[in-house]
C-alpha positions in Angstrom: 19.7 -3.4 -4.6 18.7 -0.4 -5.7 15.5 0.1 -7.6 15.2 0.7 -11.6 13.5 3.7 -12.7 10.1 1.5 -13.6 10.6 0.4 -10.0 11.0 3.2 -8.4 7.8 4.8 -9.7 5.9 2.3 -8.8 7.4 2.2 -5.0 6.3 5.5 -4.8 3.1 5.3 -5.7 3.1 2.2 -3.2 4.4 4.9 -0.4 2.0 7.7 -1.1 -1.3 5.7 -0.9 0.3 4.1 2.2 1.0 7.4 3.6 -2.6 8.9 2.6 -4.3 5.4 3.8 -2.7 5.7 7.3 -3.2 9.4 7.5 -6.7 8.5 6.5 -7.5 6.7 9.9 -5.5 8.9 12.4 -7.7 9.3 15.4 -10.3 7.4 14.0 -11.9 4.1 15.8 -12.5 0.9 14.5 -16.0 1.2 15.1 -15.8 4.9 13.6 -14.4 3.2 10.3 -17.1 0.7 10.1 -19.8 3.2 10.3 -18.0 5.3 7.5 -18.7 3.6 4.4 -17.3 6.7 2.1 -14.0 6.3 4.6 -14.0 2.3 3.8 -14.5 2.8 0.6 -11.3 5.4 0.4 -9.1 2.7 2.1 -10.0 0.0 0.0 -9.0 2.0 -2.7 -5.6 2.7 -1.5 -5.0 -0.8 -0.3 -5.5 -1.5 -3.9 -3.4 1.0 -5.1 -0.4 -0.4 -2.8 -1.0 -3.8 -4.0 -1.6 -3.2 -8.1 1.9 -1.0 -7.7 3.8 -3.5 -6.2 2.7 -6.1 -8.7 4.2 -4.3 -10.8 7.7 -3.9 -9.0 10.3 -6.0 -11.0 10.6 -9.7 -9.5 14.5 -9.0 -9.2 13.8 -6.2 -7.4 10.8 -8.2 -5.0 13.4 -10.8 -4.5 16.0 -8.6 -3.5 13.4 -7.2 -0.8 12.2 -10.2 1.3 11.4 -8.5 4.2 8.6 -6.9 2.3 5.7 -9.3 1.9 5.0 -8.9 -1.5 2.8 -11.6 -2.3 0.4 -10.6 0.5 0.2 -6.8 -0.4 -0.4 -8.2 -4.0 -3.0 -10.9 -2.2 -5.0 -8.0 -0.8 -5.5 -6.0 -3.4 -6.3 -9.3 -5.8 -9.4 -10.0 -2.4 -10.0 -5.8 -3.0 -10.8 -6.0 -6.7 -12.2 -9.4 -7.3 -13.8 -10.5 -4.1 -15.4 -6.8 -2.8 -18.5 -8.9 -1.3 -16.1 -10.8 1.2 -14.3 -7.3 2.2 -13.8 -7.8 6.2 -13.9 -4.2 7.2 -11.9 -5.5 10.7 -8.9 -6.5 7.8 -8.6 -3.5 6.4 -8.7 -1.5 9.2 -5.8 -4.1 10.9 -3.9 -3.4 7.7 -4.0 0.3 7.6 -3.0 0.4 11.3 -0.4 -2.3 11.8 1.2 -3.1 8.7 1.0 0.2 6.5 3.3 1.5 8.8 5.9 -0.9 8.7 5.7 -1.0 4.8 6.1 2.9 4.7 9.4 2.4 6.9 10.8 -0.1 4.5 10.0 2.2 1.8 11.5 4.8 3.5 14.6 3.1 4.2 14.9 3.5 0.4 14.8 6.9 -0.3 12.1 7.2 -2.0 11.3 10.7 -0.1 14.2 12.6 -1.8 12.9 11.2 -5.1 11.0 14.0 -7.4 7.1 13.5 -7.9 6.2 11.8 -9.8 9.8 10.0 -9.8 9.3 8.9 -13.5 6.9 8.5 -16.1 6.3 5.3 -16.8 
């Protein structure tokens, strides 16, 4: 299925904080994340981003894309914003580096790329 406009936007904007989230912690430790709190701070913010888009990503659209675990990525980002005193820096971290990446290859796999930015106003 291919995405609606509204859709599309907001897949975008779930790709580019993934992107800047995993560039974010290239070549950096675990241990050097932990001891960053400006650099923890940053990724919780673009974990949030990824999840507030994609609750906003059409249910058709979410259904149509099982492989992408929606309700998780929206789970996070619900633990980001309400729950910040139970933030497990060790999570976030595991996030950015093992599933970011496979989230941005779905989203690749849609063509997001080629769109124009921003792909449409909402």
């Amino acid at each position: 299925m291919k995405p609606h406009k509204v859709d599309e936007a907001y897949l975008w904007d779930m790709r580019e904080a993934a992107l800047e989230a995993v560039a974010g912690l290239v070549g950096v430790s675990h241990e050097q994340f932990v001891a960053d709190s400006l650099r923890v701070r940053a990724i919780e913010r673009l974990i949030e981003i990824v999840g507030e888009a994609a609750s906003h990503v059409s249910r058709d659209f979410q259904l149509a894309h099982g492989d992408i675990p929606w309700a998780k990525i929206i789970g996070q980002r619900n633990v980001l914003a309400h729950d910040y005193g139970d933030i497990d820096c060790a999570r976030l971290f595991n996030v950015v580096t093992q599933h970011l990446p496979t989230l941005i290859e779905h989203l690749d796999r849609l063509n997001l790329k080629n769109s124009l930015h921003p792909p449409i106003e909402r």
